[in-house]
C-alpha positions in Angstrom: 0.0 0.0 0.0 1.1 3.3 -0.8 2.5 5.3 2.3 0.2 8.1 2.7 2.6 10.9 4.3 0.4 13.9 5.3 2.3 17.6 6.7 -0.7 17.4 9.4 0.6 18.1 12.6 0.6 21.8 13.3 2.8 21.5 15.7 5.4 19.9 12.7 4.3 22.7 9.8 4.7 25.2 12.2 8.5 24.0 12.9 9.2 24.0 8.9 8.0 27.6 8.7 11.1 28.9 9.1 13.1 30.1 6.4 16.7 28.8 5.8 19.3 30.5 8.5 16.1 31.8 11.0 15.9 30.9 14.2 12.4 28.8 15.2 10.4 31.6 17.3 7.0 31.0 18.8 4.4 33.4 19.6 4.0 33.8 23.3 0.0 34.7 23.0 -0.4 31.3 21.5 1.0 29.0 23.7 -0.5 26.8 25.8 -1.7 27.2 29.3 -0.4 25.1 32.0 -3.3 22.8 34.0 -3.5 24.4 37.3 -4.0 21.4 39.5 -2.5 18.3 37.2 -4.8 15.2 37.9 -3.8 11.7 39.5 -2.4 8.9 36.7 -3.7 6.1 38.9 -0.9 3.4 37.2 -0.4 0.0 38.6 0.5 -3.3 37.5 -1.9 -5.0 40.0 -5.0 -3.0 39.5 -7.3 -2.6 36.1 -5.6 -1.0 33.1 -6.1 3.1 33.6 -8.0 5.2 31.0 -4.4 7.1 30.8 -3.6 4.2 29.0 -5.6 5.6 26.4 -6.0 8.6 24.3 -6.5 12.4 26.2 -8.2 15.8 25.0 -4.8 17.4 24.0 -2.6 19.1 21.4 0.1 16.2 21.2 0.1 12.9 22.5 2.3 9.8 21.6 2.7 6.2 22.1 6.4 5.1 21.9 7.9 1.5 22.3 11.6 0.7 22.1 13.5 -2.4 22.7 16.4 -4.8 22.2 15.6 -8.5 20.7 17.5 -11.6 19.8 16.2 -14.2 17.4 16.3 -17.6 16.9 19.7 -17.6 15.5 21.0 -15.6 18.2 21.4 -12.5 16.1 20.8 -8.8 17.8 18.2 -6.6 16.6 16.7 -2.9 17.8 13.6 -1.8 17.1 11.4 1.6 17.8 7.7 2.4 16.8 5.9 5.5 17.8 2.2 6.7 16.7 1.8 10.7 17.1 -1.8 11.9 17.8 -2.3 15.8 17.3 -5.7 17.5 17.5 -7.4 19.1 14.9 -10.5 21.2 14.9 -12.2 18.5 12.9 -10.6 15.5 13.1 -7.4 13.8 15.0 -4.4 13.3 12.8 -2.5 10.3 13.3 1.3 9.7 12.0 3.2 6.3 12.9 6.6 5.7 11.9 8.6 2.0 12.9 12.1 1.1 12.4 14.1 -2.4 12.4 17.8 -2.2 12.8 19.8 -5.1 12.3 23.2 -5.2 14.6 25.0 -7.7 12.5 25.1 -5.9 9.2 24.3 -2.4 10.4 21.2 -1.9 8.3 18.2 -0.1 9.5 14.8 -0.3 7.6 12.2 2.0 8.5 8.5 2.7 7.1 5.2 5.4 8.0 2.0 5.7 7.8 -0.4 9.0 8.6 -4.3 9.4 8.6 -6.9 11.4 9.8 -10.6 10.2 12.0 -10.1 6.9 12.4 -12.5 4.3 13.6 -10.1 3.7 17.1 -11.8 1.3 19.6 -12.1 1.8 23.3 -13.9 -0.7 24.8 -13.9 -3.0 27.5 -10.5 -2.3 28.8 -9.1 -2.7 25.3 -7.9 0.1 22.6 -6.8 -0.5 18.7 -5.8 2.4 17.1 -5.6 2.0 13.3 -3.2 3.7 11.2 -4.0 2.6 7.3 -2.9 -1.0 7.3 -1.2 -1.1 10.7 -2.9 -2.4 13.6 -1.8 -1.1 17.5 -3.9 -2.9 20.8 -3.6 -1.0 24.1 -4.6 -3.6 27.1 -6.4 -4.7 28.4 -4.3 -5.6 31.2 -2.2 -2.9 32.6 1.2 -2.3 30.5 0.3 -4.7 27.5 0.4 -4.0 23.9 0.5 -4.8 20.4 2.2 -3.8 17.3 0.5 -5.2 14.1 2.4 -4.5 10.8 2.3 -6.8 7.7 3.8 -5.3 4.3 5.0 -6.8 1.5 8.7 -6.3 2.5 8.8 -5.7 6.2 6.7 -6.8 9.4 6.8 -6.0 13.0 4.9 -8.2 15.0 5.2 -8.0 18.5 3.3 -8.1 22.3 4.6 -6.5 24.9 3.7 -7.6 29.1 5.2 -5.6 31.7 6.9 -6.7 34.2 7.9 -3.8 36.5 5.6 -1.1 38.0 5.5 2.5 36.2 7.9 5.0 36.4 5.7 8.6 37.0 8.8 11.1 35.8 9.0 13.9 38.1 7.2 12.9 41.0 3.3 12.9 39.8 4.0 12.2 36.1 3.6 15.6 34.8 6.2 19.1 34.0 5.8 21.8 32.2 8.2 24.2 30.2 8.3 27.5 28.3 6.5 25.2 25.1 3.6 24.0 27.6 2.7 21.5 29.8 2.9 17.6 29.4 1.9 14.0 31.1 4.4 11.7 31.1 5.1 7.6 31.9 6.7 5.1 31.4 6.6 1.5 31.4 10.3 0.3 31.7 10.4 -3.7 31.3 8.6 -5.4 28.7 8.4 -9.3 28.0 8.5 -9.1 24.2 8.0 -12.0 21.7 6.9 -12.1 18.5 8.6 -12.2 14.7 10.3 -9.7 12.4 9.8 -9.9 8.7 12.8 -8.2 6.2 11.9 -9.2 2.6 11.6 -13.2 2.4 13.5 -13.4 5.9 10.8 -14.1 8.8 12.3 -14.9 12.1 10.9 -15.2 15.7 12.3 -13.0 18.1 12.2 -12.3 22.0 13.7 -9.8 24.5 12.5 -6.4 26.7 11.1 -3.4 25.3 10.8 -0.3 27.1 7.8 1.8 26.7 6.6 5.8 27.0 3.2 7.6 27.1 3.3 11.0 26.4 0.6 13.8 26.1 -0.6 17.5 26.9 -0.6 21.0 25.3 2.7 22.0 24.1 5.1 22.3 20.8 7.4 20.8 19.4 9.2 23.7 17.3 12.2 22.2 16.2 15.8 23.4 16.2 17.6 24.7 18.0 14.8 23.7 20.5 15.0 20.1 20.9 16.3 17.6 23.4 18.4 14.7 24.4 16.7 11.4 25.3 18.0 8.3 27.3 16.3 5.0 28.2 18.5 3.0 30.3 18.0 -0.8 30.6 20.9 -1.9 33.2 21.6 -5.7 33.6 21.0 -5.4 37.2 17.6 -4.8 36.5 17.3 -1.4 37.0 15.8 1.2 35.2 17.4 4.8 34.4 15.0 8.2 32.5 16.8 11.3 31.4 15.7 13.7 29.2 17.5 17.1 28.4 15.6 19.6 26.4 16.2 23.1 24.8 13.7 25.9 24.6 13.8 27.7 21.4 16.8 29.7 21.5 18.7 26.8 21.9 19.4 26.9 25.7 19.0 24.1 28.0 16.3 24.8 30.3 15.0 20.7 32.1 17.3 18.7 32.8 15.7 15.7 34.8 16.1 11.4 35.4 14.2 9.3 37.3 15.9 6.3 38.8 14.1 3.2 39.4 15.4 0.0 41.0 14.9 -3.8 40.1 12.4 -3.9 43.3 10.2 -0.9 42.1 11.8 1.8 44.7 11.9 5.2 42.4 13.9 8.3 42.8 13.3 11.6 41.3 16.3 13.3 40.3 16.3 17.3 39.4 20.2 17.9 40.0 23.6 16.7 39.4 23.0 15.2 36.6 26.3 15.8 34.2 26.2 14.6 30.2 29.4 15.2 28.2 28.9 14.4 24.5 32.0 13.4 23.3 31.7 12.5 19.6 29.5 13.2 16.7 28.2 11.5 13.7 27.4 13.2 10.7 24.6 12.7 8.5 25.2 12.7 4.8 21.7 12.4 4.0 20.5 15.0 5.8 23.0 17.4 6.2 22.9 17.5 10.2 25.1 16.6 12.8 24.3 14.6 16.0 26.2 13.8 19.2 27.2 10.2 19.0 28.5 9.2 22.4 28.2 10.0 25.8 29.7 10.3 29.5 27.0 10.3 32.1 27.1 11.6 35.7 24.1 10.9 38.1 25.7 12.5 41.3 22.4 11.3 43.8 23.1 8.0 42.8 27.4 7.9 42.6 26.7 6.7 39.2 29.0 6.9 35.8 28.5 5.6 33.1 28.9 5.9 29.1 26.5 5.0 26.1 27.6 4.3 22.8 25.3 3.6 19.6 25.6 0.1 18.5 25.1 1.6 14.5 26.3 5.3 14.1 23.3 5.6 11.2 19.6 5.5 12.9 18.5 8.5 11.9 14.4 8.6 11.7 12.9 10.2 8.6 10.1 8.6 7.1 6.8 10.0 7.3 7.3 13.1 8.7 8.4 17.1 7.5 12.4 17.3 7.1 12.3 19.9 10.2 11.4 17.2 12.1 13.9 14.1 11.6 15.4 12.6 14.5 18.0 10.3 15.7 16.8 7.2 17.5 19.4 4.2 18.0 19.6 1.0 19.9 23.3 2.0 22.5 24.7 0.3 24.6 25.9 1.2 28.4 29.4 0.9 29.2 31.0 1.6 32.6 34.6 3.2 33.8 36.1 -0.1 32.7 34.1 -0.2 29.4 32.6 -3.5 30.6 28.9 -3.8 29.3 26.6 -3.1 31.7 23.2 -2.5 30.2 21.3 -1.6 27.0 19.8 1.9 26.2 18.3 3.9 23.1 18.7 7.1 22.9 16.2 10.1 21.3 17.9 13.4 19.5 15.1 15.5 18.6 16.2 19.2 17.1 19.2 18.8 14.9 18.1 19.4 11.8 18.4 22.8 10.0 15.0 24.5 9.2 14.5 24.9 5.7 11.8 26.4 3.7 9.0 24.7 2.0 7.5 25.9 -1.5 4.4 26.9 -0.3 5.6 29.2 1.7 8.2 30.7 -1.0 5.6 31.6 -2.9 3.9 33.5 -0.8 7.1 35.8 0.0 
């Protein structure tokens, strides 16, 4: 089926707007307003599945799944699929995007799909959202999932069972910046089985899978605003947030992790958190440059650490505006020693130069 790629997020035309050189500027009088009182994400592994599960009356919301598999044969493989929901005055519009990347021979196939009012299902503890020809299932027990996707060339077929509580990022699950306010969870350890497709090669494959809810009223503008993303897996069972994001002059203005052990204890960390980029891989296709390699410092916890992709190339750019390609690779956590310690993937949202799209040349 023909990939139906539709420029339908307003938060993502509004980021391509910008004409080559500018700077991304937003308009103070139409930002968001921040909830006053945020309400209670009641999340647990032993109760019914929550409607936060779901979908929520806001500008942006995503779904987002990550996670490191082996198959039958041994082989490594990293995968990522996200579905973006934005509101629009008549309709919601939906974009999905999924990638496979294969650690032996450093390949990375990736696919979208977009569309608008869709016939999603919520009923009886259990949500399918359908995006064209691919099929996601929320539920309907707390923390399980789907991923349904069967082309001619490439399937992703996979379930997904927690196994560890929630993580609530910054205390109650909710922050807010100078681009809005936003909801945010995640599910750290998945039980994942299922099978992989690439052309005539079908294998079964198994591993853990990491997984993030995400919605509210804010924007995503693009660079120089942006962030840095890191989903920590460690072997010892437990689990490690950070995030790092820029407003729209480029500065760094959150800079947060939440720590979670193998037994569920969680600790909320807004300081002394250190991360020294110390290479960079550039992106011939694109034209942008990305860090590629980090030193990390979590003081609270007398933590160091460094992550390094396992494939330089993962860049993300199917299926959305060029403003808004992204970096998002399976890593891997080394300690002071460079033993392996863990797995991670790592989010770099805001790299791209903005460039100017025809329609709005010719109205210049």
């Amino acid at each position: 089926m023909k990939i139906k790629v539709f420029y339908i997020l307003l938060l993502f035309v509004m980021s391509a707007c910008s004409g080559g050189g500018k700077i991304n500027t937003i308009n103070k009088d139409i930002l968001p307003k921040p909830t006053p009182i945020p309400y209670y994400l009641d999340l647990d592994l032993g109760s019914e599945i929550s409607i936060h599960e779901f979908g929520h009356d806001n500008r942006l919301e995503w779904w987002y799944h990550n996670g490191h598999l082996e198959d039958e044969n041994g082989e490594k493989w990293g995968f990522h699929f996200v579905i973006f929901k934005s509101q629009n005055s008549d309709k919601d519009n939906y974009v999905a995007q999924m990638s496979i990347t294969d650690i032996k021979t450093g390949e990375v196939f990736q696919l979208a799909r977009a569309d608008k009012g869709l016939n999603n299902i919520y009923l009886n503890n259990l949500g399918t959202i359908f995006i064209s020809d691919w099929k996601y299932t929320i539920g309907p027990e707390p923390g399980q999932f789907e991923i349904s996707i069967f082309t001619d060339d490439i399937d992703l077929n996979l379930y997904f069972d927690s196994f560890q509580e929630p993580m609530l990022h910054n205390k109650i699950g909710w922050f807010e910046t100078s681009l809005g306010y936003s909801y945010y969870y995640t599910w750290p350890r998945q039980k994942t089985t299922g099978t992989i497709k690439i052309k005539n090669k079908k294998l079964s494959v198994k591993g853990e899978s990491w997984f993030d809810h995400q919605w509210g009223d804010f924007f995503v503008p693009g660079k120089p605003a942006g962030w840095q993303w890191f989903g920590i897996m460690l072997d010892n069972g437990d689990n490690i947030m950070i995030s790092q994001s820029r407003d729209t002059k480029g500065n760094v203005e959150l800079l947060y992790g939440t720590y979670q052990m193998k037994n569920g204890s969680v600790s909320h960390i807004n300081d002394g958190i250190k991360i020294e980029v110390v290479d960079d891989w550039y992106s011939s296709k694109t034209n942008t440059i990305y860090p590629s390699g980090w030193k990390i410092n979590i003081k609270k916890m007398n933590l160091n650490f460094t992550i390094k992709p396992d494939i330089l190339d993962q860049e993300i750019y199917e299926g959305l505006p060029p403003t808004q390609t992204y970096w998002e690779g399976k890593s891997t956590v080394f300690d002071n020693n460079y033993n392996d310690i863990g797995d991670a993937f790592v989010e770099l949202s805001g790299y791209r130069d903005p460039i100017q799209i025809d329609w709005i040349k010719n109205y210049e």
